[in-house]
TILUM-757404 format. One line per 3 residues: number of its first residue (from 1); their letters; for each residue x, y, z of C-alpha. Coordinates in nm, 3 decimals, padded with zeros to 5 digits. Each point is the difference from the previous one (the first is absolute). Layout:
<sites>
NUM) a) X,Y,Z | ...
</sites>
This chain:
<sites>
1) xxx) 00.842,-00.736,01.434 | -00.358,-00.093,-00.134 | -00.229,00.160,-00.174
4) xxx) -00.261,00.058,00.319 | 00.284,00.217,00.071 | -00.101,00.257,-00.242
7) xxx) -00.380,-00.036,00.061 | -00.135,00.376,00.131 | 00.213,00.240,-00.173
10) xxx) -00.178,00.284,-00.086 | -00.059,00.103,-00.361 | 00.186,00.323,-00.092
13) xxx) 00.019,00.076,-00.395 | 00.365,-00.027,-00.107 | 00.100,-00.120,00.344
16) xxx) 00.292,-00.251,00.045 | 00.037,-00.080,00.413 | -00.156,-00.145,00.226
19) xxx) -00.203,00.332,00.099 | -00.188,-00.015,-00.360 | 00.028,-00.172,-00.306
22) xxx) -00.207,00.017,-00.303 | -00.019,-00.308,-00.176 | 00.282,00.020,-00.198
25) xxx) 00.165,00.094,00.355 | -00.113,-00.316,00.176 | 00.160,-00.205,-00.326
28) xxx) 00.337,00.152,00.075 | -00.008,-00.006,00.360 | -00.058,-00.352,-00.001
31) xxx) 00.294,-00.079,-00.242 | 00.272,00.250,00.145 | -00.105,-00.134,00.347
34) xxx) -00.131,-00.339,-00.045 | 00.278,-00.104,-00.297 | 00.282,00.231,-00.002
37) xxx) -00.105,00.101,-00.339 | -00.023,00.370,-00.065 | -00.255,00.092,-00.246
40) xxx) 00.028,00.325,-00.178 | -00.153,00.275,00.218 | -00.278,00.153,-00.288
43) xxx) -00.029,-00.255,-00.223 | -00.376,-00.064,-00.062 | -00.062,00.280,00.271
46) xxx) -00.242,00.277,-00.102 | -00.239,00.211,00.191 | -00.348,-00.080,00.078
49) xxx) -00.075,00.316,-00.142 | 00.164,-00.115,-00.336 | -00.254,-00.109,-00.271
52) xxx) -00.089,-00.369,00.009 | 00.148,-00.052,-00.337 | 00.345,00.150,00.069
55) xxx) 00.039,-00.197,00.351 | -00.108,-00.303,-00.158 | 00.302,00.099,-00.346
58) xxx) 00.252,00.074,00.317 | -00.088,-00.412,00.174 | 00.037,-00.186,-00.351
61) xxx) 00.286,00.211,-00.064 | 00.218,-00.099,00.254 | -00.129,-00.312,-00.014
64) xxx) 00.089,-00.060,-00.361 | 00.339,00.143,-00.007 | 00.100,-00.132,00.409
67) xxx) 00.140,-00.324,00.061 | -00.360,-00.133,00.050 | -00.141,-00.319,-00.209
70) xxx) -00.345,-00.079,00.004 | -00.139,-00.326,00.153 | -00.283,-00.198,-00.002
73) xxx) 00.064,-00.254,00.317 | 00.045,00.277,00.300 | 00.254,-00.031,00.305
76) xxx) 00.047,00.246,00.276 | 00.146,00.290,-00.069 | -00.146,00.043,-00.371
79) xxx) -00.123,00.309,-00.103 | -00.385,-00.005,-00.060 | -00.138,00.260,-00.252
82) xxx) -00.368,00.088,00.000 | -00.225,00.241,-00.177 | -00.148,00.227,00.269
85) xxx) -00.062,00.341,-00.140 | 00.184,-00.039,-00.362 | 00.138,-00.302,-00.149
88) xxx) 00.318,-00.121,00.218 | -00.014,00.251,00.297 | 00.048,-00.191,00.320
91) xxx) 00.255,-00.231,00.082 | 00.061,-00.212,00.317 | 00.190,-00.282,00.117
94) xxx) -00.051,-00.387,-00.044 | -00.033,-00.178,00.395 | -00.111,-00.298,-00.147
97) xxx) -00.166,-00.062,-00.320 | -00.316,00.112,00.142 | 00.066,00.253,00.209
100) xxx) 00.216,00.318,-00.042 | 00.101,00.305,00.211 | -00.142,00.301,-00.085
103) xxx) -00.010,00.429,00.070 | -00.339,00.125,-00.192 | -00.105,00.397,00.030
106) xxx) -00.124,00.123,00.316 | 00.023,-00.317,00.169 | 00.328,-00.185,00.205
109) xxx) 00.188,-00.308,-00.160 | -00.154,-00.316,00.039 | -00.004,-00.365,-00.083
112) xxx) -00.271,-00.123,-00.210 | -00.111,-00.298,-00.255 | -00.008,00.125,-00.371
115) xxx) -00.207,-00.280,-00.115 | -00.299,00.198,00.215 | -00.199,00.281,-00.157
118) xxx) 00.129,00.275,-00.153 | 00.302,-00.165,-00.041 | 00.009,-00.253,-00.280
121) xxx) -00.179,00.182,-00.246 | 00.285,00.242,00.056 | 00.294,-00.180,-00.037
124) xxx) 00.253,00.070,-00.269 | 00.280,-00.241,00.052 | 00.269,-00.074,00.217
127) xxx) 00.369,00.044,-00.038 | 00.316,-00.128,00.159 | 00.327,00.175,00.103
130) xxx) 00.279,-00.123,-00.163 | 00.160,-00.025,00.387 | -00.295,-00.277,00.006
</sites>
């Protein structure tokens, strides 16, 4: 399985298939598919709807009590963390350290370089599964 494999999924907020996936939903679909690695199902997952603040409180949450570990050289599969509408609100996953995998709002999942505008002045870190 590659990652091209998840490319046009349609974004659905709180999604977790292959019909729609938020980004949280793309994240997990990629690990129970891709790794045989189950994530847990609403960890980090909050409405759109949800204040910026408390979405963002929900990400480093699970984040800081999961079996994640932050990283500074990235690999595929890392979780990528970026400030989009509150600090630490969007995740995606690592394709190669300079591209990731992505769902964003009212759009379809996608494969695109981080290190191109908006993108690095985003970023928040990257973390590695302990499966990793």
């Amino acid at each position: 399985m590659t990652f091209s494999s998840f490319v046009g999924i349609p974004h659905l907020d709180l999604g977790l298939t292959r019909a729609g996936a938020d980004c949280y939903g793309l994240v997990w679909l990629v690990y129970a598919e891709a790794l045989g690695v189950e994530l847990p199902r609403h960890d980090c997952i909050v409405a759109a709807e949800t204040p910026p603040a408390e979405r963002a409180a929900h990400i480093a949450g699970g984040l800081a009590s999961g079996p994640w570990r932050r990283v500074e050289q990235i690999r595929p599969f890392d979780l990528l963390l970026f400030n989009v509408r509150a600090q630490g609100d969007h995740v995606a996953v690592a394709v190669t350290p300079r591209l990731m995998l992505h769902n964003h709002a009212r759009s379809q999942s996608a494969i695109v370089d981080f290190n191109v505008t908006p993108w690095p002045r985003r970023f928040a870190g990257a973390y590695r599964h302990e499966s990793q």
